[in-house]
N, C-alpha and C positions, 0 to 999 in steps of 0.2 A: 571561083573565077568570076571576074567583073565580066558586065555584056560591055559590048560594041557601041556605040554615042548613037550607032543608027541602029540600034535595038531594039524591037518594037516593047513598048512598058508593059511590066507586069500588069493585071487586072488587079484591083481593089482601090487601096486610100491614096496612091500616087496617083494612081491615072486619075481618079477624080479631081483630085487637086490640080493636074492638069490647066484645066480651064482657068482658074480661079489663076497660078501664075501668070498663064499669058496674059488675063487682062490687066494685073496690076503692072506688068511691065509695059501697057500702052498709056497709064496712066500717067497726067501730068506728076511733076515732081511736087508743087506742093501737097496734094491730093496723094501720095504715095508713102509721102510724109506725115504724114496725118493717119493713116490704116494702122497701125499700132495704136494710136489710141481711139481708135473707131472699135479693133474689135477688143477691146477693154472695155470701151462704154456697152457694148452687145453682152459682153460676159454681165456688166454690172444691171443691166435693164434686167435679164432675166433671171435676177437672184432671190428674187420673193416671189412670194404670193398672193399677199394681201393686198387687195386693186388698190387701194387708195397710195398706201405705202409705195407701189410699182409707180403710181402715174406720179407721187412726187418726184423718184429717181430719176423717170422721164425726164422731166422739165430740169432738174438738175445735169443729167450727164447731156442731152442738149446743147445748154446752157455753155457750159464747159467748152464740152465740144466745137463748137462756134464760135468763142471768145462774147458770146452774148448778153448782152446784161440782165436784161429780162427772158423769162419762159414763160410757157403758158398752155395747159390741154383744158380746151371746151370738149364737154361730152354732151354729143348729138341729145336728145328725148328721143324716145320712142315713136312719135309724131315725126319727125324729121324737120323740124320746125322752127326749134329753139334750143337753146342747152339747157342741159338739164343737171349739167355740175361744169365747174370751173376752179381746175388747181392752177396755183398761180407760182413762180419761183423770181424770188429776189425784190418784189415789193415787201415792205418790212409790215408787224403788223399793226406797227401805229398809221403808217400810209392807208393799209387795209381801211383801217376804219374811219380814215380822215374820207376813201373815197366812196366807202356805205357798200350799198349794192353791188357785187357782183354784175357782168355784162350774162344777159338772157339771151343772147342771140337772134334778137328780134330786129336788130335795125344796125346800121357799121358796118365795116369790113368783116368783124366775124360772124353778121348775118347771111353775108355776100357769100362767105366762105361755106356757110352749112349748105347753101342751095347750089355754090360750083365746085365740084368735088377738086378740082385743079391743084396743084401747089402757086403762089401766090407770091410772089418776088418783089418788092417793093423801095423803090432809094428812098421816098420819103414820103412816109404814112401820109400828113394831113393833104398833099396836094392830090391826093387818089378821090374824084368825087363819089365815090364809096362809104368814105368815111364822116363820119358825123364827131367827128370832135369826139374830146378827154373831157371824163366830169369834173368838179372842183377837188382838188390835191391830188390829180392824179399827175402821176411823173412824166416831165416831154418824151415821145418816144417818135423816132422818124425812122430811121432805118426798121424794114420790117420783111418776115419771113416763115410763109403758112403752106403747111405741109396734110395731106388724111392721113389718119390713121385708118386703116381695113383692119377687122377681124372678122375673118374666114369668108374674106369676100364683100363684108358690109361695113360702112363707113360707120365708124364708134366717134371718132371725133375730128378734130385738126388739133399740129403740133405748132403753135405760135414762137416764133423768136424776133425781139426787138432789141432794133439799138446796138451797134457794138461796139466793144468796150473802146477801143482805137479810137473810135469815131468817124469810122469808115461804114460799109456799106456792104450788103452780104451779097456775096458771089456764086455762080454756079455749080462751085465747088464745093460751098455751104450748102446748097442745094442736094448735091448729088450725097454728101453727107448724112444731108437730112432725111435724104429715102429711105437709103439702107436704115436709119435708127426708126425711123416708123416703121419701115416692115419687121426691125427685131422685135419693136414696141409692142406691137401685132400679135404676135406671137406671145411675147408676155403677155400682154393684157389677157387673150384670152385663156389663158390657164388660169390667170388671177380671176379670172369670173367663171370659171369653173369653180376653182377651189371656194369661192365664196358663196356661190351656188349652194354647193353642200353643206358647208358651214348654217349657211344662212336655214337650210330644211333643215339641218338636225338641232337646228337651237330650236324651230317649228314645232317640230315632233315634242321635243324637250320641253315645251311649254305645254302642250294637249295632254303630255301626260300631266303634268303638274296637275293641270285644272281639272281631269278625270278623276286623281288623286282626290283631292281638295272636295269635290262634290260629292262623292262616294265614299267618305271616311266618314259619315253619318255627324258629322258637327253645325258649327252653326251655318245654316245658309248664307245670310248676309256676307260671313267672311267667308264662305267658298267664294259667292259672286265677285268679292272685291278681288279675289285671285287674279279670276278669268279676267277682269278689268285689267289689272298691276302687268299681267304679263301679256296683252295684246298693246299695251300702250309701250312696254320696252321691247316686245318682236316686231314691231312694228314702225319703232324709232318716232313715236308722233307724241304730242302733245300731253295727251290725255287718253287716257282708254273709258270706256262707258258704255256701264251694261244698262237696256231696257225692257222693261218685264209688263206685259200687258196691266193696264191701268184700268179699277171697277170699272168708271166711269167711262173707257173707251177711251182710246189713242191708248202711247207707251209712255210710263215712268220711270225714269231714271231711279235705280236704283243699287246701283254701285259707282265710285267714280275716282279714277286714280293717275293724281296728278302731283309736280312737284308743290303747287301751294294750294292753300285750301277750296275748296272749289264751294258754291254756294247754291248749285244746282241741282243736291238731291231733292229729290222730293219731286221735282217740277215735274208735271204730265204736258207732253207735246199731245194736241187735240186728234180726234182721228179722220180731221176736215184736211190736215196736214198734207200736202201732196206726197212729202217726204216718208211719210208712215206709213201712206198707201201702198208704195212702191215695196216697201219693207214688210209689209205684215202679206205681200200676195207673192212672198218669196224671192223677190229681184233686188240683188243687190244697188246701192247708188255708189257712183263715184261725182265727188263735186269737186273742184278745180282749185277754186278759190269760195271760202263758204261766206267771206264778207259781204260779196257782192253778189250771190248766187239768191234770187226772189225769192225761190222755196225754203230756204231757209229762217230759223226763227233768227230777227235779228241779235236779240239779246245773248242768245244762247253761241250764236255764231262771227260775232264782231271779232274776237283777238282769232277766229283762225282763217287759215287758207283752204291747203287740199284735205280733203275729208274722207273717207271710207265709212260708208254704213252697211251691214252686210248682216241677214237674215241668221236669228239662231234657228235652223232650222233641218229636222230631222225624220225621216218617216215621211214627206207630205209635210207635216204641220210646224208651223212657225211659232215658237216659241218666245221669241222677245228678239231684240235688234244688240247687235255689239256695233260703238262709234268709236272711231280711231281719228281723230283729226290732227293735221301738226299745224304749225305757227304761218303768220303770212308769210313769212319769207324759207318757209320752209321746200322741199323738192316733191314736184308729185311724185306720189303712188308708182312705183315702174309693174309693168305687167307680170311679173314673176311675185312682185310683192302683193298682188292682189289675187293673185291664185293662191298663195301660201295663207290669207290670211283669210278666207274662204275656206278653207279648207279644217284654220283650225276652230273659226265659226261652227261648222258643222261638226266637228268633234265635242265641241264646248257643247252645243246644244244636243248631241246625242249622250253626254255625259248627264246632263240637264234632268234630259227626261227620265235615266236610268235612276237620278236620283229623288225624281218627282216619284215614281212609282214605288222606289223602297219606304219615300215616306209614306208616301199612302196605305203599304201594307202596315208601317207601324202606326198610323194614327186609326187604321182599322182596327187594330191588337189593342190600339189602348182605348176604342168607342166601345166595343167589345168588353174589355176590362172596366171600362165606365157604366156600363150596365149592368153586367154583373154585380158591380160595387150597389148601385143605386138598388136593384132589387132586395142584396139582401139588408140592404138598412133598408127598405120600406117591409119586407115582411118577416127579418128576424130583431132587426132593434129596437123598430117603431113599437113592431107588436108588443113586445116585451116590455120595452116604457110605458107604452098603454096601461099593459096588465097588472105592471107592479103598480102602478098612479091610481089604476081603481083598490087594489088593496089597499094601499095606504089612505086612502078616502073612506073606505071600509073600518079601518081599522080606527079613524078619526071621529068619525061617528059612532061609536061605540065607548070613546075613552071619555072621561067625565074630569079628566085633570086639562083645566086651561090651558095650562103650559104643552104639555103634551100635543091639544088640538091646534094650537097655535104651530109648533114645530113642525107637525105632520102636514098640515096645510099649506107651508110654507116649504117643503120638500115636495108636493105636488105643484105649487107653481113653478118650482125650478123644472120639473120633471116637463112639465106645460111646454116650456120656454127650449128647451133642451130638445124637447122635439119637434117645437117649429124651427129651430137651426136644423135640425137634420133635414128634413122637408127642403128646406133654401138650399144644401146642398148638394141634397136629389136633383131639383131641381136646374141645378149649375152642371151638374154631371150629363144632363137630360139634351141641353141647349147644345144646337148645330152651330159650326163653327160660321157660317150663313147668317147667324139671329145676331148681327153687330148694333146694337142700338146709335142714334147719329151723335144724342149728348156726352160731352167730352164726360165731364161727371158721372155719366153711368156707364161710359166705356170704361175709365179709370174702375170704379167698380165691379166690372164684367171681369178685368183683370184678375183685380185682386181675388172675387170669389173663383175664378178658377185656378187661383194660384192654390186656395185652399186644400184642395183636393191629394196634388202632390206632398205639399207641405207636412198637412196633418193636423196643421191649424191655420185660421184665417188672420192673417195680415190686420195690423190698425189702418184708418187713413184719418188723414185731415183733411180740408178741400179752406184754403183763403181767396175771398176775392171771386168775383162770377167769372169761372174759369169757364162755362158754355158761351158766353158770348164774346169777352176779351181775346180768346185763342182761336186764333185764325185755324182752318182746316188742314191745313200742310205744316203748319205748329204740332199741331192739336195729332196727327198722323203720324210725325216722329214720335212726339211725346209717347205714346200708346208704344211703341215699338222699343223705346228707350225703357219703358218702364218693365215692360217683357222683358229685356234682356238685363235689366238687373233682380227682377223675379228669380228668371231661371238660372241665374248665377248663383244667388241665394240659395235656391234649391239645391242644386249641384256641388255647389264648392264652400257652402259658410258652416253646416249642419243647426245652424241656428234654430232657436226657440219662441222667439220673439220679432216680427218683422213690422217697422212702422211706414207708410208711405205718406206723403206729404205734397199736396198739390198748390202752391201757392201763384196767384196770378199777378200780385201785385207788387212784384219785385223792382228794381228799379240797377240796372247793368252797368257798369263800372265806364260805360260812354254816357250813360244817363238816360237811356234807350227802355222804355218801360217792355218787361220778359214776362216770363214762365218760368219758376221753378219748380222740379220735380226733385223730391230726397227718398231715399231707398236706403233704413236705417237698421240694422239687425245686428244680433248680440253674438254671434257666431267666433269660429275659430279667425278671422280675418283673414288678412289677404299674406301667403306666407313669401320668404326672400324666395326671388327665384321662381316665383311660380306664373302660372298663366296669366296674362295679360291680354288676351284675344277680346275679351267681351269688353272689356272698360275702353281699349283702342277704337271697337265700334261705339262706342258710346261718345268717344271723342270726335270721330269722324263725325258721325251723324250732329254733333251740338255743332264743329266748323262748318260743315256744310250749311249751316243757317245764321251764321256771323257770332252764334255763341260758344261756350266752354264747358266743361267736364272734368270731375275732377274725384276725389274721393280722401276719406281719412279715418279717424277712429270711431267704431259703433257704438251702440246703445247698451254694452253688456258689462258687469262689473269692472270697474277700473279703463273702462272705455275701450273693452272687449268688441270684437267686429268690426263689421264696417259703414262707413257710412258713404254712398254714392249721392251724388250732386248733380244735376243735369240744368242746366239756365241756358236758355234762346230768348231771340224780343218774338214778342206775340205775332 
């Protein structure tokens, strides 16, 4: 049975609906006409997620909506000051680039707009003295129409529309249009920065563990470090990533660096007179703006970027070395959510750090330990033993009356002689603290190669061309040493070779004409097989670009050009 017309409404979805009839039927007729595709543009606002994806839809179904040519959402900064991003709809992208820069919201109508939260109605943009003119190719726009956007209360941006298509001028009807799509806007936006919120922590997380991986899987440090670099420079959307590791001589060295082109500043030590270091080594992160123009910064090191994050690896108390994240000048600051997340995985990285400084430390205990054992007993079971047999045979020389005989026997005690002053020289090598660095390149190169011995089984040949102590610069001369370590312990590990020659030559001359450094690291070993690791030779690559040289490698010294042969050339 139907109710009565004077029936009081059931409670639930009618009677709320209720209100929402009456108003649309006080509503003018074009404006009533138009609610159909208002709440289609509302369906369509809140169909994604992903902010950026949502605010282009904005500016589109706006657009639309209004018969407007152009759209446009500025997003506030955090500061409240400027914007801090800028989607644009209906400028094409060759206009984009003919008009450069983005508007910053620093000065114009959409300066005006950040500091008066109002909507903003305007017949013809340039006669508003507000306005400060169009840059060079940018499109006439007069008609103009600026709306806030609130999420949950706080202003996120304004919704710009210019120009309409007719050639007319936009109305309170546009107006009253345009509220309702900012408050649906509103509401999408802020789901979409929820949802990207999480996104954005779990890709976070997702990198700390990488890097905890990477450092704690006992391989080579260097390329753990380059990790932690690779994946703070892509969670963090910026330039470069760059890890710093305290330096002998006081300040931090760059010592990882990961960027899309070669970068030429490993090696480099910032001073510890540095204001920037200071702040970094006593635990306080920095945030710089713009690093071009910022005093504290080194210029060289700082010219191609803008905003910067430098943030303490620092774990327990103690500061471990510095991670830098810098993006491009024109790139967006740092937003406060991004500098907590990336703080956060600083201090992971650097408690991963430590966990893995301590495991090496137990094993380079296990092997100092292992190293003395070794050296004791070749100093009182081999030595002695050489000794012993070498006075028999002396013994025994003295007694024979055949020349021939005294001659062989004598000449098997001098080998015996000789045989154990090499043992001696490797006691000796096994003895030395990793502390006893000698400064000349030539006898570092050497330090190397006699501790490569030890592992090996046998010592290494070398050559030395050209006064590699004075020609190679110290931060040459520093790679070099580390390059050469890491095709040692390649050798070691992965060739089983018998024969390893090293090769230091100073006088080489670099395919720009630029006088170098060549280092060769040549063994007769199984070589390098299809498919197999390539970690060590990529640091080896890295580290020659990082100093404008190359790296490279091909067949060894073993029959039929058996092994391998590494190559390493930088200029001096």
């Amino acid at each position: 049975m139907s109710a009565a017309p004077d029936s009081p409404a059931p409670s639930g979805g009618t009677a709320a609906a209720d209100p929402v009839v009456r108003g649309l039927r006080g509503l003018p007729v074009e404006l009533t006409a138009r609610v159909p595709r208002l709440l289609e543009a509302m369906r369509s606002v809140g169909s994604g997620l992903e902010l950026h994806s949502t605010l282009n839809r904005i500016c589109e179904t706006a657009a639309e909506l209004t018969d407007a040519r152009y759209a446009a959402i500025g997003v506030v900064a955090e500061s409240g000051e400027a914007l801090a991003d800028f989607v644009h709809h209906g400028v094409d992208e060759a206009t984009a680039r003919r008009i450069g820069r983005m508007p910053d919201g620093h000065k114009g109508i959409l300066g005006a707009l950040i500091r008066a939260s109002d909507p903003v109605l305007l017949t013809n943009l340039t006669d508003d003295p507000r306005s400060c003119g169009f840059p060079a190719g940018h499109p006439p726009m007069h008609s103009f129409l600026g709306v806030p956007i609130r999420v949950q209360g706080e202003i996120f941006g304004n919704l710009y529309l210019a120009e309409k298509r007719d050639g007319g001028t936009f109305g309170d009807h546009d107006l009253d249009m345009l509220r309702v799509l900012a408050a649906e806007a509103g509401i999408a936006i802020g789901n979409a920065r929820l949802y990207e919120a999480a996104q954005q922590r779990e890709r976070w997380i997702d990198g700390s563990v990488a890097v905890t991986t990477a450092l704690l899987a006992g391989g080579d440090t260097e390329e753990a470090l380059q990790v932690v670099a690779e994946q703070a420079r892509r969670l963090s959307g910026s330039a470069a990533g760059i890890v710093l590791l305290p330096a002998e001589e006081g300040g931090l060295e760059i010592v990882a660096v990961a960027s899309e082109h070669p970068s030429r500043v490993l090696g480099v030590v910032v001073p510890p007179e540095s204001e920037l270091v200071a702040e970094v080594c006593a635990g306080r992160p920095v945030f710089v703006e713009d690093a071009a123009v910022d005093p504290r910064m080194p210029l060289d090191l700082a010219r191609a970027y803008g905003p910067v994050m430098m943030l303490p690896l620092q774990s327990d108390g103690r500061v471990l070395g510095a991670l830098v994240t810098p993006r491009t000048r024109e790139g967006r600051p740092f937003t406060e959510s991004e500098r907590t997340l990336a703080a956060q995985f600083a201090s992971q990285a650097a408690l991963a750090l430590m966990m893995a400084e301590t495991q090496r430390d137990r094993e380079r205990l296990a092997v100092y330990e292992d190293r003395d054992r070794i050296a004791r007993d070749l100093h009182d079971l081999v030595i002695q033993r050489l000794f012993a047999t070498g006075m028999m045979l002396e013994s025994a020389q003295r007694r024979s009356n055949v020349p021939e005989v005294q001659r062989g026997v004598g000449k098997a005690v001098d080998e015996l002689d000789v045989t154990i002053q090499e043992i001696r020289t490797a006691i000796f090598a096994l003895q030395q603290g990793p502390a006893e660095v000698p400064s000349g390149l030539r006898t570092r190169v050497l330090r190397e190669i006699n501790m490569a011995a030890v592992p090996l089984g046998f010592k290494p040949g070398h050559r030395f061309t050209g006064p590699v102590d004075t020609l190679v610069g110290e931060l040459t001369g520093k790679n070099l040493i580390a390059a050469l370590r890491e095709a040692l312990s390649n050798a070691f590990r992965h060739a089983g070779s018998s024969r390893i020659e090293v090769s230091v030559d100073a006088t080489v001359l670099l395919p720009d004409r630029r006088p170098g450094v060549r280092l060769t690291v040549a063994d007769d070993g199984v070589g390098i097989p299809d498919g197999g690791r390539r970690s060590g030779l990529r640091n080896l690559e890295r580290r020659a670009e990082s100093l404008g040289g190359a790296s490279w490698y091909g067949p060894g010294i073993g029959e039929g050009g058996g092994g391998t042969t590494v190559v390493w050339q930088v200029p001096h």
